[in-house]
Residue frames as qw, qx, qy, qz and C-alpha x, y, z in Angstrom:
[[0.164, -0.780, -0.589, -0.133, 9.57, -6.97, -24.88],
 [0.298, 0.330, -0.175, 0.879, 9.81, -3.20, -24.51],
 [0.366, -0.770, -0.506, -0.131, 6.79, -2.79, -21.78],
 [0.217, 0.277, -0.567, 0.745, 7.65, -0.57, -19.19],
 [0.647, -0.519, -0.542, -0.136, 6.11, -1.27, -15.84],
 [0.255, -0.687, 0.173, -0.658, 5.60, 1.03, -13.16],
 [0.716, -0.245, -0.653, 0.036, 6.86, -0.34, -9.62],
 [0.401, -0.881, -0.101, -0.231, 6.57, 0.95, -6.38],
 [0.435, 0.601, -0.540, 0.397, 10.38, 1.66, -4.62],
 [0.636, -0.550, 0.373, -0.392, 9.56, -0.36, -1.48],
 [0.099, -0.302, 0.948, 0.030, 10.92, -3.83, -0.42],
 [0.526, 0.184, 0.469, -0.685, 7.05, -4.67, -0.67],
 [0.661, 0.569, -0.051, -0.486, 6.85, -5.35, -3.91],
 [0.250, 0.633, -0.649, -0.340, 9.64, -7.57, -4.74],
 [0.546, 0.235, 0.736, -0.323, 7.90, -10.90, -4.14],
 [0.714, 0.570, 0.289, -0.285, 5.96, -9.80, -7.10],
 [0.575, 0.803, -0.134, -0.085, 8.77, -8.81, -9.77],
 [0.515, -0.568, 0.634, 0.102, 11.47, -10.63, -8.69],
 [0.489, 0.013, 0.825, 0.282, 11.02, -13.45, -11.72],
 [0.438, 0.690, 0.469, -0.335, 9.50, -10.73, -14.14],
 [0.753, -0.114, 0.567, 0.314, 11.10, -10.89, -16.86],
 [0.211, 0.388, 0.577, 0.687, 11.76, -9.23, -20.42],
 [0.133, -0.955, -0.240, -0.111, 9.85, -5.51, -18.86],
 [0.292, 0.595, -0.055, 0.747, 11.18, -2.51, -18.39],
 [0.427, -0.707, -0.519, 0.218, 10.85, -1.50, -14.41],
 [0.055, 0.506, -0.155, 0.847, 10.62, 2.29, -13.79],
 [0.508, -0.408, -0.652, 0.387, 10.40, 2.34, -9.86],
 [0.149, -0.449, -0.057, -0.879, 8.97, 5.64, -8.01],
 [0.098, 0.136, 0.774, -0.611, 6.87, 6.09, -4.65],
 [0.224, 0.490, 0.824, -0.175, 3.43, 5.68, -5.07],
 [0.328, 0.813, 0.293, -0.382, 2.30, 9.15, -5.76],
 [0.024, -0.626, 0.555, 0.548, 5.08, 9.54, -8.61],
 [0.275, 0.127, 0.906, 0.294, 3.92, 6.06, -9.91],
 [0.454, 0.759, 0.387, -0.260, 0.00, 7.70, -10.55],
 [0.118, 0.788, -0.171, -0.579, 1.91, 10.49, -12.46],
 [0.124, 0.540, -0.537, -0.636, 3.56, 8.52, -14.71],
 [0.156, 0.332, 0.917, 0.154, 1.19, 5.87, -15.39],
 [0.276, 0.862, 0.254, -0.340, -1.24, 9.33, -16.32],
 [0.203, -0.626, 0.534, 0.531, 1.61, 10.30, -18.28],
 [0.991, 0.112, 0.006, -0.077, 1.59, 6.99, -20.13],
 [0.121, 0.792, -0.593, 0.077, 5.15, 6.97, -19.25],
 [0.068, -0.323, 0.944, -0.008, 4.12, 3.59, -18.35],
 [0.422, -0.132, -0.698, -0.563, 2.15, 0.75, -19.81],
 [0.769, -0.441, -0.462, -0.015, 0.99, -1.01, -16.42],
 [0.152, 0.587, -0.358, 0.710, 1.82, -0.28, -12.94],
 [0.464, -0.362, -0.809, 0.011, 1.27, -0.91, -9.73],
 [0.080, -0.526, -0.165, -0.830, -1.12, 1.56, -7.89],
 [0.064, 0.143, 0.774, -0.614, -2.34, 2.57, -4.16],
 [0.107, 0.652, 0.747, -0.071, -6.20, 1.24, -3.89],
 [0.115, 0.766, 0.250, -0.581, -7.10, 5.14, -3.70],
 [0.125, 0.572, -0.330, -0.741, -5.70, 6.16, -7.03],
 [0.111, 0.163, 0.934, 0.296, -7.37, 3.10, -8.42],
 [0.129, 0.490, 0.860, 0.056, -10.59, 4.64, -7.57],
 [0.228, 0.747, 0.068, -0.621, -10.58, 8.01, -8.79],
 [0.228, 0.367, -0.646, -0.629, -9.97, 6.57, -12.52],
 [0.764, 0.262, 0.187, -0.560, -12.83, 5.54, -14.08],
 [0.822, 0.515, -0.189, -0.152, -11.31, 3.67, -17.37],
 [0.035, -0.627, 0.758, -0.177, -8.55, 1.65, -15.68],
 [0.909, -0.004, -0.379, -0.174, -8.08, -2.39, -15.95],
 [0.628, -0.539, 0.405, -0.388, -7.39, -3.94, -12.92],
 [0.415, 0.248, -0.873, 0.064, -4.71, -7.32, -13.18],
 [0.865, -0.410, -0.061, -0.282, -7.08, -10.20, -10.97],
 [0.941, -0.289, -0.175, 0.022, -5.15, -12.35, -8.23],
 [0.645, 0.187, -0.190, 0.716, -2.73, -10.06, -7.63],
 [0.051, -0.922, -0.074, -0.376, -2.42, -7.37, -4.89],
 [0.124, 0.446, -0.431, 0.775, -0.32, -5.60, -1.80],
 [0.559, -0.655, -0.238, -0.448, -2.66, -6.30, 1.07],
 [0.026, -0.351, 0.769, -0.533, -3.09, -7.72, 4.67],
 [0.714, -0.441, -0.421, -0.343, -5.52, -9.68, 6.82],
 [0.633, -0.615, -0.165, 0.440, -4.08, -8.57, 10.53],
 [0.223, -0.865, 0.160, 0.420, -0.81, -6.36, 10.71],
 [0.617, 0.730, -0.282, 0.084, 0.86, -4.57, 7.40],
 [0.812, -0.296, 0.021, 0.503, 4.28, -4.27, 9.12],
 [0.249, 0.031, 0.174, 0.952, 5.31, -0.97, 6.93],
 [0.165, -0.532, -0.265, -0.787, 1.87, 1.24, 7.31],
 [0.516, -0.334, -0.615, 0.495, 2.22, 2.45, 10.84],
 [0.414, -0.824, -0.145, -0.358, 0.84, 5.08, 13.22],
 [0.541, 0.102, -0.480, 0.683, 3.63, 5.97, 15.45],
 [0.560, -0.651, -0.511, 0.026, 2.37, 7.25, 19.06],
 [0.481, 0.232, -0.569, 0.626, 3.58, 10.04, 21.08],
 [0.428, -0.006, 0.509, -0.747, 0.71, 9.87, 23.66],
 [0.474, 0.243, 0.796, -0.286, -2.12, 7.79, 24.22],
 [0.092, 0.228, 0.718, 0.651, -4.31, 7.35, 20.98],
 [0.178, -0.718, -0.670, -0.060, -7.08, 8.92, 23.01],
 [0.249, -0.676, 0.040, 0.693, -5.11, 11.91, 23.28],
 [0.559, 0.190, 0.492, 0.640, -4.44, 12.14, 19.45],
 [0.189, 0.803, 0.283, -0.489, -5.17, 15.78, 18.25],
 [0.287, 0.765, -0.482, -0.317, -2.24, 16.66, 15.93],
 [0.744, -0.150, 0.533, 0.374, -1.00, 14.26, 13.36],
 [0.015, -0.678, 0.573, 0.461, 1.67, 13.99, 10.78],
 [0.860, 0.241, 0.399, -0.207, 1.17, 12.57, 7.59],
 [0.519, -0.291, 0.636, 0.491, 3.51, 11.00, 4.85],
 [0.335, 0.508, -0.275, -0.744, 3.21, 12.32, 1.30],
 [0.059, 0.233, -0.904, -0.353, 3.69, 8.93, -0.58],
 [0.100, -0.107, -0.947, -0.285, 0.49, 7.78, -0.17],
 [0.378, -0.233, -0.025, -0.895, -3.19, 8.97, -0.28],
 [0.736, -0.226, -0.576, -0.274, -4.60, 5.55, 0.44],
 [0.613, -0.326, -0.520, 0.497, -3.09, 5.04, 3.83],
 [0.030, 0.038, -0.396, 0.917, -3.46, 8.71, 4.89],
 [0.458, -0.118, -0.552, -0.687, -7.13, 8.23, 3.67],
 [0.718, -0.290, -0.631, -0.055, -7.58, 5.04, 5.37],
 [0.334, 0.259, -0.202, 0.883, -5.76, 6.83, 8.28],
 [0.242, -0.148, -0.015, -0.959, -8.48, 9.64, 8.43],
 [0.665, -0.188, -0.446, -0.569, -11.27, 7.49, 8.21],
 [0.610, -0.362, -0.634, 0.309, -10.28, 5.00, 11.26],
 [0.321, 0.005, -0.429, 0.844, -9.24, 7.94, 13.30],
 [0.364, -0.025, 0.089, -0.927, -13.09, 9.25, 13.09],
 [0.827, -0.055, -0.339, -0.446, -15.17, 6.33, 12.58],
 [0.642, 0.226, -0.690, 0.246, -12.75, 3.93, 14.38],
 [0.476, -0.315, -0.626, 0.532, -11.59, 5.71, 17.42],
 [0.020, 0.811, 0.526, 0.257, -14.01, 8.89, 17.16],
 [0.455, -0.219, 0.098, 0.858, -11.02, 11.49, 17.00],
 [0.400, 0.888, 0.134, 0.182, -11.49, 14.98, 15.37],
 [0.684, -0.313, 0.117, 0.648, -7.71, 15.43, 14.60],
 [0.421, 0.866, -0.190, -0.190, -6.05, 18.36, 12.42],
 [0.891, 0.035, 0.394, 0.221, -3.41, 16.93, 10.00],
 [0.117, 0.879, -0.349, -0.304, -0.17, 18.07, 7.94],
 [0.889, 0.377, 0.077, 0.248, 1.50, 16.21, 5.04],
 [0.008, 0.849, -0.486, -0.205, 4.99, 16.19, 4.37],
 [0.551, 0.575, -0.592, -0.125, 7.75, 14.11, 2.90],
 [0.887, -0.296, -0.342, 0.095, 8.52, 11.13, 5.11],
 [0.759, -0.140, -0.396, 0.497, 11.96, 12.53, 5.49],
 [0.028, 0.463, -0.228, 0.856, 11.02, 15.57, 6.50],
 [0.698, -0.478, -0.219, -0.487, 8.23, 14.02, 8.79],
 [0.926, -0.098, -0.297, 0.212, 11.03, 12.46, 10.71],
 [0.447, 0.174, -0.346, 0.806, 12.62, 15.23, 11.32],
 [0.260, -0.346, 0.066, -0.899, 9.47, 16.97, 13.27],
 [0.440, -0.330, -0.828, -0.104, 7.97, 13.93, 14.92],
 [0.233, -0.331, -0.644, 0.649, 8.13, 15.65, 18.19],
 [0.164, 0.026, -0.017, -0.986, 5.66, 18.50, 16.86],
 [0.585, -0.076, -0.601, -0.539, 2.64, 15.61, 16.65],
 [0.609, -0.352, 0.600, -0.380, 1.01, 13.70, 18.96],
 [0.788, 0.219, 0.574, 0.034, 0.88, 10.96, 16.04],
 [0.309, 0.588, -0.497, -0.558, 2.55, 10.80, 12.59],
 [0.929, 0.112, 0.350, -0.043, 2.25, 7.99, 9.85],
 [0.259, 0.542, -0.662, -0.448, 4.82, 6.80, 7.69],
 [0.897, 0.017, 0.421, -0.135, 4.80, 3.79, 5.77],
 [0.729, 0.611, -0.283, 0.118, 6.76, 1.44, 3.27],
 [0.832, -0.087, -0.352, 0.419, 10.30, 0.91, 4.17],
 [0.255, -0.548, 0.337, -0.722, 10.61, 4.80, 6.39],
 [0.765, -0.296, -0.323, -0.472, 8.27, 2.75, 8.39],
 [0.965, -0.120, -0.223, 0.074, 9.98, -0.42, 9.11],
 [0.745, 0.251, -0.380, 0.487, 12.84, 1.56, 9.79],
 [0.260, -0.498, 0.247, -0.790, 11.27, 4.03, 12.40],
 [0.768, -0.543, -0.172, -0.291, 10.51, 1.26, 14.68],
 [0.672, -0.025, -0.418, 0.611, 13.83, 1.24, 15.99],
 [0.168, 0.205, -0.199, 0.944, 13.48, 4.49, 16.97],
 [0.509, -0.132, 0.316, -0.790, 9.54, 4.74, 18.28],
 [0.079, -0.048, -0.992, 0.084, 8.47, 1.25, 19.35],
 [0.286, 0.451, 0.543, -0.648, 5.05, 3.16, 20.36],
 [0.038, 0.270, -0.602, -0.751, 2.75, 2.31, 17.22],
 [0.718, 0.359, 0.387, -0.453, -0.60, 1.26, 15.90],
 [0.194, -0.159, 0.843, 0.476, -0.57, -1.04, 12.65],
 [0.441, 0.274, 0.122, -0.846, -3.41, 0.19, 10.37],
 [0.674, 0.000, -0.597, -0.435, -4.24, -3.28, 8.57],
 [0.258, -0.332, -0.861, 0.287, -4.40, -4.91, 12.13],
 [0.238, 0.286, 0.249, -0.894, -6.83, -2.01, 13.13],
 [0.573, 0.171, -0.255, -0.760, -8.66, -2.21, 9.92],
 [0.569, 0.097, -0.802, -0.156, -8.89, -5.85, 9.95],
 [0.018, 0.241, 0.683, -0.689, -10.01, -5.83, 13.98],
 [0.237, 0.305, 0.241, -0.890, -12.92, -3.35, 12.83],
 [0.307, 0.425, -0.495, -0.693, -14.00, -5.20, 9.30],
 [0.794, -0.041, 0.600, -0.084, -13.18, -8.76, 9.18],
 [0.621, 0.779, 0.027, 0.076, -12.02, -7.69, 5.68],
 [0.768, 0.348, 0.196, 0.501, -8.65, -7.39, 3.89],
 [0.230, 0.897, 0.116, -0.360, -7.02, -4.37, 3.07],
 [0.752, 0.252, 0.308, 0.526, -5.46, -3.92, 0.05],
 [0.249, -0.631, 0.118, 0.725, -2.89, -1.47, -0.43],
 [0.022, 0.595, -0.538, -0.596, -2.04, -1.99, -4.04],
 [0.828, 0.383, 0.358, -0.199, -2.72, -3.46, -7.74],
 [0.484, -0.039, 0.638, 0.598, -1.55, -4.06, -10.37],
 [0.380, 0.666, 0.352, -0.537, -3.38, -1.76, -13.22],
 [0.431, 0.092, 0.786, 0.433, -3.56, -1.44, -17.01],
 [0.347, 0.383, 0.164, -0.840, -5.21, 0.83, -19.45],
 [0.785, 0.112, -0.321, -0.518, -6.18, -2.18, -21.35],
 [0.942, -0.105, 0.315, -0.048, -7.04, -6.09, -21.00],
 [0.433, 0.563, -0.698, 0.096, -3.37, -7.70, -22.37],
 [0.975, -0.160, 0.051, -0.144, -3.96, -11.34, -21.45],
 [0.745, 0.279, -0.424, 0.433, -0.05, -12.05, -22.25],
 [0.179, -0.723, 0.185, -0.641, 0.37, -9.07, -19.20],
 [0.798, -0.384, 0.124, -0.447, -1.84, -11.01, -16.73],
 [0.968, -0.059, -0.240, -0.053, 0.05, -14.02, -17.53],
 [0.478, 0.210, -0.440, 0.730, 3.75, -12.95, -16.88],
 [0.383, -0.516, 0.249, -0.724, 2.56, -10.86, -13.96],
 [0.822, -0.386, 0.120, -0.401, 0.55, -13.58, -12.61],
 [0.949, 0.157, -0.238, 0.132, 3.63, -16.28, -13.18],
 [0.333, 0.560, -0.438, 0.620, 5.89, -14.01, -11.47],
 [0.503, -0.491, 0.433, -0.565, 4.28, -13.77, -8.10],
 [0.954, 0.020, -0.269, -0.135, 3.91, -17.65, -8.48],
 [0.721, 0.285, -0.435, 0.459, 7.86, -18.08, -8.74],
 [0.169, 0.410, -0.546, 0.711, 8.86, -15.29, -6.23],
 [0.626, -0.409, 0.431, -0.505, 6.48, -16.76, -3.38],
 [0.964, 0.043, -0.134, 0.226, 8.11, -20.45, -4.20],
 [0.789, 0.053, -0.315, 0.525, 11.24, -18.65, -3.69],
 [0.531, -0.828, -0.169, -0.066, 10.72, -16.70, -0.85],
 [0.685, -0.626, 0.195, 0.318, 13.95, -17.59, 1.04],
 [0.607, 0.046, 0.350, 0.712, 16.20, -17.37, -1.77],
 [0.083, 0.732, 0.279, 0.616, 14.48, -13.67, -2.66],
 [0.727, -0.660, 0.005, 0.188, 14.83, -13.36, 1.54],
 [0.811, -0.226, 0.251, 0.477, 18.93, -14.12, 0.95],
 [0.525, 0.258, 0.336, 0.738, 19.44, -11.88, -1.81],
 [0.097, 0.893, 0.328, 0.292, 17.71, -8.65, -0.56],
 [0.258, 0.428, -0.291, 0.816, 19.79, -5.53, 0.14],
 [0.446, -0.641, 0.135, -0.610, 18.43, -5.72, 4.04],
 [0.093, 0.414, -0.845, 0.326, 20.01, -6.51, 7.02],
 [0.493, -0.109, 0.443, -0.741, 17.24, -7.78, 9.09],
 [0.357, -0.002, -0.830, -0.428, 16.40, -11.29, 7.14],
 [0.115, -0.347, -0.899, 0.241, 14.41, -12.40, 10.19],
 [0.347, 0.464, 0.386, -0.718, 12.08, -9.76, 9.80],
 [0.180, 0.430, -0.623, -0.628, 12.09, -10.19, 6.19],
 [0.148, -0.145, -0.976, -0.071, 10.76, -13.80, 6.67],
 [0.072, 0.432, 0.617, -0.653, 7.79, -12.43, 8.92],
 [0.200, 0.519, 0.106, -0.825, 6.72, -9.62, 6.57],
 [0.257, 0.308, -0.744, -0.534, 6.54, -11.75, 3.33],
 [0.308, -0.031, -0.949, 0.062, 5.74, -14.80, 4.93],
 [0.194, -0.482, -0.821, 0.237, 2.99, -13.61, 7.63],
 [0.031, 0.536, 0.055, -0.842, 2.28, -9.71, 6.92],
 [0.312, 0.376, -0.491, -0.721, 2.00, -8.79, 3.49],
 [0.567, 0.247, 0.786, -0.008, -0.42, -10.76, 0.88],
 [0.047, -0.586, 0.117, 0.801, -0.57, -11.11, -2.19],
 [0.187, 0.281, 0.774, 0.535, -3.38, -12.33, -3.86],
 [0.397, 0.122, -0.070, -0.907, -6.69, -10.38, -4.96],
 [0.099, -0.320, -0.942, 0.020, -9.90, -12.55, -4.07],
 [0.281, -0.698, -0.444, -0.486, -13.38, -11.86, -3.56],
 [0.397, -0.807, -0.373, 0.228, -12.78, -11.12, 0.07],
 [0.410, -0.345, 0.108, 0.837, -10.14, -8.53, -0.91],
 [0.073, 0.360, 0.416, 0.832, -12.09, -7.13, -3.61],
 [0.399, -0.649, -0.645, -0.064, -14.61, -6.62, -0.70],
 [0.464, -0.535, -0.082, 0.702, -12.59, -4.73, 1.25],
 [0.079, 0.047, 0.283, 0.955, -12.01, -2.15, -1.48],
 [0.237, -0.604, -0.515, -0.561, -15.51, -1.94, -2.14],
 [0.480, -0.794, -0.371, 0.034, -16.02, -0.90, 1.68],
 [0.399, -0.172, 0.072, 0.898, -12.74, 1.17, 1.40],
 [0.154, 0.326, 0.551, 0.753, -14.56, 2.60, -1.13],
 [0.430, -0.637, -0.623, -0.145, -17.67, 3.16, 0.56],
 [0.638, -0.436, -0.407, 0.487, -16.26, 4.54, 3.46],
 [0.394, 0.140, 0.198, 0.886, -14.12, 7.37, 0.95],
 [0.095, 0.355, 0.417, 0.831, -16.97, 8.18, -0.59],
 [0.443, -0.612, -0.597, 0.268, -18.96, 8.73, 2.90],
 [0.401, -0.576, -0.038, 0.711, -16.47, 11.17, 3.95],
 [0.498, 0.829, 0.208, -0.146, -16.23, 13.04, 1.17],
 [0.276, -0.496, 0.686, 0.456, -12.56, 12.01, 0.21],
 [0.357, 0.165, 0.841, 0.372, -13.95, 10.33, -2.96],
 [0.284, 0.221, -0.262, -0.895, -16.05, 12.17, -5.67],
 [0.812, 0.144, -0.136, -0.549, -17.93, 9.00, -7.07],
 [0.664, -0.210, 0.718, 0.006, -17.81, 5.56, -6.64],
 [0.513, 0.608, -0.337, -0.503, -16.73, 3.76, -9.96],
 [0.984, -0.027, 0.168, -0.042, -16.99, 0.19, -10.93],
 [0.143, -0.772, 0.579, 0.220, -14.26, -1.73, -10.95],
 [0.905, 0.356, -0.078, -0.218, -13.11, -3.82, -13.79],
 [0.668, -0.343, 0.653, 0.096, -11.15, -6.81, -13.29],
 [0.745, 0.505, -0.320, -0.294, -9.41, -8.77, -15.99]]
């Protein structure tokens, strides 16, 4: 099988594609994945919630996602003053959905009016001290808490304020391809049966966090209360006026 499938270049994801077999994986940070899944430089892909919902004609892979229900562990708010001080923050290019979500707690949440500057993660690391807050997320993230322990975790926030999910990511498709769904949906099977032996064989020192973030962070199915969440992601977007239109979303 010559598919090629878009995957995101985080440890996040490997749960899912660890036992995925016969595809082509072209790996990229989030906003590089949109490009080439616009591109069609790939057939399927897996996408942040936000660039799911500015495409109208875009099939959606059920029982499969990136989420949380409490704390992500790699989409963090790093602190250098009180969060009721927050004025200036620093935001991380890779992903519109977490700076998004981001924006939207930081005014509706904890009724902030910040100003806000994007950059590369690793250049956002090299200016923390110019912010009173910066986000990074993915595996920057997990490795900037050695270095600022002072942090907010935006799916325990969102998930404090909701009672809802959040999903980071999907799986997408620009058509229904039932053979897709199945290998997709048989992979995440295997690699959350073999957790510890995917655990043992990643390139990362830290296995005991490893266990944690798989095992009690991260989820990764796609249910009605996760599809809820998006819809009130959604909602929320298209409040603010970060979202043009709200566009149904089609599951397969």
């Amino acid at each position: 099988m010559d598919k090629k499938i878009g995957v995101v270049s985080y440890i996040n994801v490997i749960p899912l594609i660890s036992y995925l077999g016969n595809y082509h994986l072209v790996r990229a940070v989030p906003s590089k994945l949109c490009q080439l899944f616009d591109a069609g430089e790939v057939d399927c892909a897996i996408l942040p919630v936000y660039n799911v919902l500015t495409r109208s004609s875009i099939q959606i892979v059920d029982e499969i996602s990136i989420s949380c229900s409490g704390p992500s562990g790699s989409v963090l708010l790093f602190l250098n003053t009180d969060v009721v001080n927050v004025k200036q923050v620093g935001l991380d290019s890779s992903s519109l959905s977490s700076n998004y979500l981001l924006k939207i707690m930081l005014k509706r949440y904890y009724q902030l009016d910040c100003e806000f500057q994007t950059f590369t993660p690793d250049r956002l690391v090299q200016k923390t001290d110019q912010f009173d807050a910066y986000l990074l997320i993915g595996d920057k993230a997990i490795e900037h808490q050695q270095t600022n322990k002072n942090f907010l975790d935006l799916g325990e926030i969102w998930y404090k304020w909701t009672k809802l999910p959040f999903v980071f990511a999907v799986w997408v498709s620009r058509t229904i391809d039932a053979q897709l769904k199945a290998d997709l949906l048989k992979s995440k099977r295997s690699g959350l049966k073999n957790l510890s032996t995917i655990i043992e064989n990643v390139d990362y020192p830290d296995k005991e966090f490893l266990t944690k973030y798989y095992s009690n962070y991260l989820r990764f199915h796609l249910g009605q209360q996760e599809k809820d969440g998006i819809l009130l992601y959604q909602k929320m977007l298209y409040e603010e006026g970060l979202l043009k239109s709200i566009n149904p979303l089609h599951y397969f």
